[in-house]
N, C-alpha and C positions, 0 to 999 in steps of 0.2 A: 775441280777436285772430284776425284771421282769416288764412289763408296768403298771400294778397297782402300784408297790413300785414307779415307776419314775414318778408317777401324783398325788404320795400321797406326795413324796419328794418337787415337784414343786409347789404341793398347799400351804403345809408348807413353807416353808423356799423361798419361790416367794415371797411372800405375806411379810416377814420380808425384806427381799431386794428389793422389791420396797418401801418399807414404810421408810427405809433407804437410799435410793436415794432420796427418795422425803425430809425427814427432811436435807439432805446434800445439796442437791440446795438451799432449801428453805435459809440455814445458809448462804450460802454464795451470796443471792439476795439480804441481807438485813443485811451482813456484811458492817460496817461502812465505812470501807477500799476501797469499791467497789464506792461509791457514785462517786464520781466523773467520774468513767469509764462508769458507767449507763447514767448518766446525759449527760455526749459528745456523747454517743450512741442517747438517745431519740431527739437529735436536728441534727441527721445527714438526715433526711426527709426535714429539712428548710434554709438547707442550700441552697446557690446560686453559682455556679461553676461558 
């Protein structure tokens, strides 16, 4: 493989996996299931030890 094929590879199929990590987070930021894990995260700044 030579360094043109591995940048040609990278710019293809990079660019599909990141766009697939990014719709895979996205899914699971705003999976229903998560709510509650999010929500005792977002109030751990106001809490008082």
């Amino acid at each position: 493989m030579t360094y043109s094929e591995a940048y040609e590879f990278a710019q293809t199929y990079g660019l599909v996996y990141l766009v697939l990590l990014f719709v895979g987070m996205l899914i699971y930021a705003l999976w229903p299931g998560n709510r509650r894990r999010f929500d005792d995260a977002s109030k751990i700044p106001l809490r008082e030890d």
